[in-house]
N, C-alpha and C positions, 0 to 999 in steps of 0.2 A: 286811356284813363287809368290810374295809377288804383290799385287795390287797396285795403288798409288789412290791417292781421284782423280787425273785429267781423272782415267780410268773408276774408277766407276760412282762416280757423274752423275747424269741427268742432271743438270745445276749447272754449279756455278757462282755468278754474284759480285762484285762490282760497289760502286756507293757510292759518296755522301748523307752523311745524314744531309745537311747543310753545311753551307762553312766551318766550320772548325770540322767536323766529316766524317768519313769513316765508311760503313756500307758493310760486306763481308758475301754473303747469300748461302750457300752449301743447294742442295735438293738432295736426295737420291732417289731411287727406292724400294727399299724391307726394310725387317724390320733388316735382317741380316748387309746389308752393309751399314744403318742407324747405328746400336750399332758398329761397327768396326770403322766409323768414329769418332762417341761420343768419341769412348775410346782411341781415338789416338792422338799426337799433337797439331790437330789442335782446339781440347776443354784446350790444356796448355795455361794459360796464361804468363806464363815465357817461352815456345817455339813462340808464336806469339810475346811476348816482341823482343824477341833477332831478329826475321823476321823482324817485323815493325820498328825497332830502336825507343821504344815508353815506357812507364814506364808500366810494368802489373799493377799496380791498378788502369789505367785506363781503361784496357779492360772490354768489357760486352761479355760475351758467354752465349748464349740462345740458349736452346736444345730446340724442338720443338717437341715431339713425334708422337701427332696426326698425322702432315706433312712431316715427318719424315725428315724434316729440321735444323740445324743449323746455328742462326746470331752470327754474330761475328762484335763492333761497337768499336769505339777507334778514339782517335782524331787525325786530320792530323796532319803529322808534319811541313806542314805550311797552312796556309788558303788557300782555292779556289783562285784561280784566282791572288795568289801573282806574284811578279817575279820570286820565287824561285819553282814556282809550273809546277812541270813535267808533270801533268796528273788531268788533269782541271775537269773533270769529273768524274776520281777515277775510272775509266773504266777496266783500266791493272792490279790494285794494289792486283785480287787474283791469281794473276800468280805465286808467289813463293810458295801457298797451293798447287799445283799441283803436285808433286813428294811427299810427306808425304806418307806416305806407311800405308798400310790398312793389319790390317792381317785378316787371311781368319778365 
């Protein structure tokens, strides 16, 4: 049976890196299900493009090893605090990383 990042993941967070950036922080537990994430989706920048509705050359993915973390930062697709803004805090926006499937 195939894992997803929302089963493994220790934490995963969204937030705000400024009003008009989004910063998406995956921490892992082991060094196994660390490398299954790296190697999965959620390090594409063209599968995070098509998620985010955002251009890949603006995403950053940064693998972290020592922390055995991955960030993932890209900019809103509208500023904090506009009228058009769903999620003032960027709090919800790593909810669709959550089914990506991990293989074992």
């Amino acid at each position: 049976m195939t894992r997803t990042l929302g089963e493994t993941a220790q934490l995963i967070r969204s937030k705000n890196a400024g009003p008009f950036w989004l910063t998406i922080d995956v921490f892992l537990t082991t060094d196994a299900d660390y490398q299954a994430a790296r190697h999965s989706p959620l390090t594409d920048r063209d599968h995070l493009a098509e998620t985010y509705a955002v251009n890949p050359d603006t995403i950053e993915v940064y693998t972290i090893d020592t922390l055995r973390a991955i960030k993932i930062s890209f900019p809103r697709p509208v500023p904090q605090g506009s009228p058009e803004d769903t999620d003032q805090h960027a709090g919800q926006q790593y909810v669709p990383l959550l089914d990506i499937p991990l293989d074992p």
